[in-house]
C-alpha positions as CSV (number, residue, x, y, z in Angstrom):
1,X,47.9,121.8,97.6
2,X,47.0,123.2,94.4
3,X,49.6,125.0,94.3
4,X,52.4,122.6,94.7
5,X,50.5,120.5,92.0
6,X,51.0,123.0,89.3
7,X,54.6,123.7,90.4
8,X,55.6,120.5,89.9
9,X,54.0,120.3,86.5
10,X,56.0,123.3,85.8
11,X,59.3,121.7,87.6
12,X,59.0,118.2,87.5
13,X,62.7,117.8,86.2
14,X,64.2,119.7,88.8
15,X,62.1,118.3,92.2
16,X,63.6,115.0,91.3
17,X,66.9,116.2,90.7
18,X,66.9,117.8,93.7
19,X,65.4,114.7,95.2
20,X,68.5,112.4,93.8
21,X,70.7,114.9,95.0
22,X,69.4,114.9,98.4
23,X,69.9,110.9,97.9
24,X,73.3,111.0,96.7
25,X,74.6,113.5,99.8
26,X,73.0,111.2,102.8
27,X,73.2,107.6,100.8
28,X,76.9,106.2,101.4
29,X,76.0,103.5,98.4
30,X,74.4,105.9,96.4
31,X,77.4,108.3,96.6
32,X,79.7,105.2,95.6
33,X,77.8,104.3,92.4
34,X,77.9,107.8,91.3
35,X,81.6,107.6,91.8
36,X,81.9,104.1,90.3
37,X,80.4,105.5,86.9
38,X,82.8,108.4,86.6
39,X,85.9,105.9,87.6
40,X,84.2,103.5,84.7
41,X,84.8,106.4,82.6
42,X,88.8,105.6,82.7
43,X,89.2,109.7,83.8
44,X,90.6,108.2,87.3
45,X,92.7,105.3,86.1
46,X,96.0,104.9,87.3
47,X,99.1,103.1,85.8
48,X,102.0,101.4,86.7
49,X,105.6,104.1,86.7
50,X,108.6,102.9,85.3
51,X,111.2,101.8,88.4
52,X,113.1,104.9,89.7
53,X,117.0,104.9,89.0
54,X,118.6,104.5,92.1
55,X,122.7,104.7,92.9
56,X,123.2,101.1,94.4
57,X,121.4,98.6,92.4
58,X,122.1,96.3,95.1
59,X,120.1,98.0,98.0
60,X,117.2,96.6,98.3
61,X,113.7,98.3,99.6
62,X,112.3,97.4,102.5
63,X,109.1,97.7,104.3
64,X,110.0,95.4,107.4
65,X,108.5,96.1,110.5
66,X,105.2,97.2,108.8
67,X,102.5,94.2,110.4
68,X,99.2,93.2,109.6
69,X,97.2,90.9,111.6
70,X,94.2,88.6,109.7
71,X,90.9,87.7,110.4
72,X,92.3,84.7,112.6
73,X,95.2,87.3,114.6
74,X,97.5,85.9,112.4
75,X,100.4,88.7,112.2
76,X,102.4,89.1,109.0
77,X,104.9,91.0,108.4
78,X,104.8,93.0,104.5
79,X,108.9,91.7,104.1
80,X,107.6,88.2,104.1
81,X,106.5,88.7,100.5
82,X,109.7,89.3,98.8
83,X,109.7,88.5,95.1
84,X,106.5,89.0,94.8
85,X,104.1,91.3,93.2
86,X,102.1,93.4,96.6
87,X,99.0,95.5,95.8
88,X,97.8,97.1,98.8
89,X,94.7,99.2,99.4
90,X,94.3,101.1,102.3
91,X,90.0,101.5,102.7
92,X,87.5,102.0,105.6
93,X,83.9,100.9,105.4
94,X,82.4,104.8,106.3
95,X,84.8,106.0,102.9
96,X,82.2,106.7,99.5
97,X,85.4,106.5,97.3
98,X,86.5,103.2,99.2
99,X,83.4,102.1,98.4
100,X,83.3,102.8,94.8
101,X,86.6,101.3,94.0
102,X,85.8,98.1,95.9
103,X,84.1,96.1,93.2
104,X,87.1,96.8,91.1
105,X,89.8,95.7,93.4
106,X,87.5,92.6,94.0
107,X,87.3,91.9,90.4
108,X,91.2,92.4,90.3
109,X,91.5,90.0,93.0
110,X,89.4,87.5,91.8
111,X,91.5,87.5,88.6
112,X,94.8,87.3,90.2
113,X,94.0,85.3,93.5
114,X,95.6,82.0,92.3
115,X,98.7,83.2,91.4
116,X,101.5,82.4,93.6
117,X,103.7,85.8,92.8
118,X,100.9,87.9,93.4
119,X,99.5,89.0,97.2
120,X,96.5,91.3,98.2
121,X,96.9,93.2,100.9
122,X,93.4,95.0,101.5
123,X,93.8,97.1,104.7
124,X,91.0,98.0,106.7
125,X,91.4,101.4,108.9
126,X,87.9,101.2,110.6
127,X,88.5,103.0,114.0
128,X,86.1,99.8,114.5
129,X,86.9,96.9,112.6
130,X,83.4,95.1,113.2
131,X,82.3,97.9,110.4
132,X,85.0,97.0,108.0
133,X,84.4,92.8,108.4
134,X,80.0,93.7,108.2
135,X,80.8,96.0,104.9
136,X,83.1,93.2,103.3
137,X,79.9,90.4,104.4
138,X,77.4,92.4,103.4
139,X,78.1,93.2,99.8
140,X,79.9,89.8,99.8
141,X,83.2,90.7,98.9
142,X,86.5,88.0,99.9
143,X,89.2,90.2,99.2
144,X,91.6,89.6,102.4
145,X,90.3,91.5,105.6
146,X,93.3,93.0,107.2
147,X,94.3,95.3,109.9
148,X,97.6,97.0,110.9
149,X,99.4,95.6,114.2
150,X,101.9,98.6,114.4
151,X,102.6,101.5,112.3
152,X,102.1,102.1,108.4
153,X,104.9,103.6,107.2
154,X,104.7,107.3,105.7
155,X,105.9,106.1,102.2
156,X,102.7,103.8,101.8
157,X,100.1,105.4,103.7
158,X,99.6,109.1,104.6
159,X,96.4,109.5,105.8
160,X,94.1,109.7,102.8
161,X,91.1,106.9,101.7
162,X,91.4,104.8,99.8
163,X,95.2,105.1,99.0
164,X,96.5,102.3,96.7
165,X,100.0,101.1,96.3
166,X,101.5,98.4,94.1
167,X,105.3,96.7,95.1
168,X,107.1,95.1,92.3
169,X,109.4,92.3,93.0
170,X,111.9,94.2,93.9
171,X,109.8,95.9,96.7
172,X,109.7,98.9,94.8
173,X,106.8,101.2,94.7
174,X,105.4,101.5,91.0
175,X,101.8,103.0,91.4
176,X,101.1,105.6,94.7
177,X,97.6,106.2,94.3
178,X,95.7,108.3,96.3
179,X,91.8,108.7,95.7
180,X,89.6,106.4,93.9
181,X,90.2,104.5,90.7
182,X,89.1,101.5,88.6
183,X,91.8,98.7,89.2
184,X,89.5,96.0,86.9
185,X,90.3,97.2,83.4
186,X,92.6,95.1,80.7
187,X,94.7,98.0,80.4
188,X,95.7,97.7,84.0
189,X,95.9,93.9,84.3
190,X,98.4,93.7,81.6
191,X,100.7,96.4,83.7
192,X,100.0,93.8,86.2
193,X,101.1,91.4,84.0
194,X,104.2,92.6,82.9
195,X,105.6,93.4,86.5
196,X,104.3,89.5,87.3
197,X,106.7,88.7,84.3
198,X,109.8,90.6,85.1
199,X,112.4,88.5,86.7
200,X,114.7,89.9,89.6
């Protein structure tokens, strides 16, 4: 005992490192505030690309046939929101970087939530979506709890967490965003902004 005593006189800095890291690799929540800091940092932000040049002008994108049901089994399907600015972010309750990002993309909708050109589309993919609905409760967050009702097309979604995409009007993709990020900063709400301005 008197050993350990005078060893951790000696290496009091590192036991509780080691001890935080220990934390940080078995705490889900611990794991997303350590990423939350380095995403507050601006190092992960992402930004809105300028629209790709196509041939046709006059085609226009679609993502029909892509469903999500609600909360209430409501089923919508993504062409339904035409003209309108989409940010969808694909998350799961068991995902640290899901986790990190959340408050952000609740701050983001809390700021845009009353504006009729703009739609959430938070996706849960929880193998069970009791998880994903107890997660959302528990840190009481009301982004929109959704779930696919068929199949996510390749060009949103391809298999990593959380994955982020933004539609302009045109239902063309202007941020792919794979990984976590900080979606609650000016500099991203005025991208926001100017796509919400842009008329067809």
């Amino acid at each position: 005992m008197e050993n350990l005593k005078i060893w951790l006189k000696k290496n009091g800095f590192t036991a509780i490192l080691t001890v935080l890291f220990i934390v940080i690799l078995i705490n889900k929540d611990a794991k997303a505030w350590l990423m939350r800091q380095v995403a507050s940092t601006g190092f992960l932000n992402s930004s809105i690309s300028e629209p790709k040049e196509t041939q046709n002008n006059s085609t226009k994108i679609s993502y029909a046939g892509f469903m999500l049901r609600n909360e209430d089994g409501k089923i919508t399907d993504i062409s339904a929101f035409q003209n309108k600015v989409v940010f969808i972010n694909f998350w799961a309750s068991w995902c640290p970087p899901c986790r990190a990002e959340f408050p952000s993309v609740q701050k983001m909708y809390d700021h845009y939530k009353n504006n009729p050109d703009m739609v959430f589309l938070t996706v849960n993919l929880d193998d069970n979506t009791a998880l994903g609905k107890s997660y959302l409760k528990e840190k009481g967050f009301t982004v929109p709890f959704l779930t696919p009702a068929g199949n996510i097309p390749d060009v949103l979604y391809s298999g990593s967490l959380p994955t982020t995409v933004v539609l302009d009007r045109k239902g063309e993709i202007r941020l792919h965003h794979k990984g976590l990020a900080d979606y609650s900063k000016d500099s991203f709400y005025k991208q926001i902004d100017e796509l919400l301005q842009q008329k067809l």
